[in-house]
N, C-alpha and C positions, 0 to 999 in steps of 0.2 A: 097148557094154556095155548090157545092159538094165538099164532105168530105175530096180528094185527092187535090181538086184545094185551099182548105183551108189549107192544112197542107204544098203546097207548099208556099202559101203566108207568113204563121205563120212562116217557115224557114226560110224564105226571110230577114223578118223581123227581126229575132232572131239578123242574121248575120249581118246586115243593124247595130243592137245594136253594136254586137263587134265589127265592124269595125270600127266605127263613131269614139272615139279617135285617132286613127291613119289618118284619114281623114283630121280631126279637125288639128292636128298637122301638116299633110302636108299644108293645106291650110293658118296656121300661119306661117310657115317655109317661104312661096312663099309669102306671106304680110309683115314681116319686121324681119325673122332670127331669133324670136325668143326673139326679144327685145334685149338690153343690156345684159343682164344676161343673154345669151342661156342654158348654163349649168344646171343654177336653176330652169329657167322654164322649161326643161327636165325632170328632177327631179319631181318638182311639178304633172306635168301634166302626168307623169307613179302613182304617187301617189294617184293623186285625180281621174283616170280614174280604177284605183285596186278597189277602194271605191263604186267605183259607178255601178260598176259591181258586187261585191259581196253582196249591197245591191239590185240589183236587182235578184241575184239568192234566194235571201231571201224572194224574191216578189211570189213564183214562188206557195209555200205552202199557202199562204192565197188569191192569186187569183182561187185557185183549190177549197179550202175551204168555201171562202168567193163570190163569184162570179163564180162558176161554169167553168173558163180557165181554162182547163188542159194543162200545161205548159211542165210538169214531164220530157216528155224526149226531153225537148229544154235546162234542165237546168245545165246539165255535160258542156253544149257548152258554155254558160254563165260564169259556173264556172272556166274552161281551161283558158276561156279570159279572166277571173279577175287575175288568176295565171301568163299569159303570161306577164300582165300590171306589177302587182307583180313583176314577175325578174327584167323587165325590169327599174323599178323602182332602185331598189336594186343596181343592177349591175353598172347602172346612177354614184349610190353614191360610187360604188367601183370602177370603171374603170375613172368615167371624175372627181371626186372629190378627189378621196383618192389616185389616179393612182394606183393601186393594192399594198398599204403600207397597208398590215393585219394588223403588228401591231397597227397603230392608229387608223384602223376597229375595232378590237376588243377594245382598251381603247375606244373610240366613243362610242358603245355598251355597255361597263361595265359600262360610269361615266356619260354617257348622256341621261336620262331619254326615251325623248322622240325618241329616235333610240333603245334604248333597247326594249322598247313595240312595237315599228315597225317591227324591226328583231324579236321579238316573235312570230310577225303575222304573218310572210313571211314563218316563218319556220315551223308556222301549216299550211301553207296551202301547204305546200310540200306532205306529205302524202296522201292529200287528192285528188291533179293531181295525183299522182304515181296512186292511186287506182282506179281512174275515168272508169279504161276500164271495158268490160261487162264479163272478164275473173277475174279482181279481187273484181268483184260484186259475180259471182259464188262461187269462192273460200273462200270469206269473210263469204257469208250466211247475217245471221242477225247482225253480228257484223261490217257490210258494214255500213249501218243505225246511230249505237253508234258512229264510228270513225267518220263520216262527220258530225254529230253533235258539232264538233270542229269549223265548219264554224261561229258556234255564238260567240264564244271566238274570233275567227282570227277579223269578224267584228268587237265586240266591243273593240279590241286593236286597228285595224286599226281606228278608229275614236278617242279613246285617242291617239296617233301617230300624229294626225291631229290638236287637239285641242293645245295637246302642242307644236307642231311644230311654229303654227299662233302666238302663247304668244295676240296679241293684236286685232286682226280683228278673232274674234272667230263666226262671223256671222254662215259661211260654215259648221263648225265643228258642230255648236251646231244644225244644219238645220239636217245634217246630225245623230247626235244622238237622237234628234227626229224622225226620219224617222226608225230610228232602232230598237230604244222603241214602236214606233206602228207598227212593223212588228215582233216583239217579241211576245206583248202581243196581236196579231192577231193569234197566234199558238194557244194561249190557249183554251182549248174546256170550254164552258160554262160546270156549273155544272149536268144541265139538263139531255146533251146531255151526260156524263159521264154517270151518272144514268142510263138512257135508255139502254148503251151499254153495261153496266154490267146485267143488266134484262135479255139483251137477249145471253147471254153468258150464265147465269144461266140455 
């Protein structure tokens, strides 16, 4: 396949990725409202689709790595769309749950575990949409690199977020933290390959 009619399909696809929750949602919307519980399952499903997309932006270094896809610059679109899930999430819990009463946001936050590690995670991964543009890649330099390294933290909160949210069908969560333990220690470079790159630095 030539190399432009590849990068169009690879695009396709990326998108084809972010959209597919919102899809999914329409198509359960137009099959039964969302169940009994609309609200909750709103909720959920901004929840569980933040998840699955920032473990998929996590995908993006050890496909490059490990399997030769270079992903790199399909992966800010990824990320936007895990962010977008993110608000939307959030905002769920603040506008159809709490009807915008801050106050029991923040006591919620302050005395309820697992919304305090969720809102921690929401709130790293703010920085890291603000900075996503290729204007404060420039202006960042190399400390663009350090700051989105936050993304490991935002995932492994958002997967505690999940675990204790569940309390008793922990299947999801724990599927999920494995997926994120083997996408963690797939960053790490053998020690070999360490070795070799120091040699030739030398």
């Amino acid at each position: 396949m030539h190399p432009k009619a590849r990068a169009r399909v690879t695009s396709a696809a990326i998108w084809a990725i972010c959209l597919a929750p919102l899809l999914w949602l329409i198509l359960r919307f137009r099959e039964d409202g969302l169940g009994a519980n609309p609200i909750e399952e709103f909720t959920h499903w901004g929840g569980t689709s933040t998840l699955i997309l920032l473990l998929l932006t996590l995908t993006v270094t050890p496909l490059r790595r490990w399997g030769g896809w270079n992903l790199v610059r399909y992966r800010r679109r990824l990320g936007l769309a895990a962010f977008f899930y993110g608000l939307t999430h959030f905002m769920t819990y603040v506008a159809l749950d709490q009807f915008f009463a801050f106050e029991y946001v923040l006591e919620d936050i302050a005395e309820r575990p697992y919304i305090t590690v969720g809102f921690a995670a929401f709130v790293l991964l703010i920085p890291l949409a603000v900075t996503s543009t290729r204007g404060w890649i420039r202006r960042l330099g190399r400390r663009w690199q350090r700051l989105h390294r936050i993304v490991y933290l935002a995932a492994g909160l958002g997967v505690l977020h999940y675990l204790w949210k569940v309390k008793a069908d922990t299947l999801w969560p724990m599927v999920a933290a494995v997926v994120l333990a083997v996408l963690l220690a797939a960053r790490l470079k053998p020690k070999r390959a360490r070795r070799r790159k120091a040699r030739v630095r030398r």
